[in-house]
N, C-alpha and C positions, 0 to 999 in steps of 0.2 A: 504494500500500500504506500504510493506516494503523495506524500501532505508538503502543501506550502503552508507556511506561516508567516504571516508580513512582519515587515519589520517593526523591534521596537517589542516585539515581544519574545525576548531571547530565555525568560525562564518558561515559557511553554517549548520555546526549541530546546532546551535542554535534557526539559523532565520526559517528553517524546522520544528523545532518544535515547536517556534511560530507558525507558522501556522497551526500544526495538525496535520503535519506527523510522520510516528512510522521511529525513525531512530534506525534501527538495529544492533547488532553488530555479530560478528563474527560466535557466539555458533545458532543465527535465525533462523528460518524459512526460506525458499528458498528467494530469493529476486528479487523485480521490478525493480529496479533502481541501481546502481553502482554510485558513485559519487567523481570523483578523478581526478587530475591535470596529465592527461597525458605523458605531460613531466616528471615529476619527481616520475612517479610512475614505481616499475618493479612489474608487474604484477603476475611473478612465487610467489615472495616473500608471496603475500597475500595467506593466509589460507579460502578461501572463494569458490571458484570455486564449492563445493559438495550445494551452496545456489544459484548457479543460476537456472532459471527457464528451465524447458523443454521448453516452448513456448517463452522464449528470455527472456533474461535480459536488459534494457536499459544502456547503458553506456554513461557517461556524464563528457565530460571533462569542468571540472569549471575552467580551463587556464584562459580565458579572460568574462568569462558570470558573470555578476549578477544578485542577487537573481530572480528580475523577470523576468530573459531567463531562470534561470535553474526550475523553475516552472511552466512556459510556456512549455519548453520539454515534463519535468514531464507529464502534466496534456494532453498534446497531443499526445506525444509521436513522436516528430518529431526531425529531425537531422539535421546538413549539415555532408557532406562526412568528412574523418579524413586525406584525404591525398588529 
């Protein structure tokens, strides 16, 4: 499973890959997971959109979650609404 994480959030890059996930950057392979603070992220800015996947990308706003809600998504794949 490859996850980006934007920048700026370097203790969720970390504790991710404690765990054993390939966190990806920018130049990757298409990607599973997206992982970035919503609020303060503008979306056009990032260079990634050619790594999302045809069958969905997960987007995962780390606003308020800890490590084991954003691994729990992860590994489920489940959401609440963004609005």
């Amino acid at each position: 499973m490859n996850i980006y994480v934007c920048d700026g959030l370097d203790y969720i890059k970390y504790e991710l890959k404690k765990k054993g996930y390939t966190i990806a950057n920018e130049n990757n392979i298409p990607y599973d997971a997206i992982i970035c603070n919503i609020k303060e992220i503008d979306f056009s800015s990032l260079n990634i959109l050619s790594n999302v996947k045809n069958e969905g990308t997960l987007i995962i706003d780390a606003g308020s979650k800890s490590i084991s809600d954003i691994e729990y998504i992860i590994n489920n794949r489940s959401y609440s609404a963004l609005f």
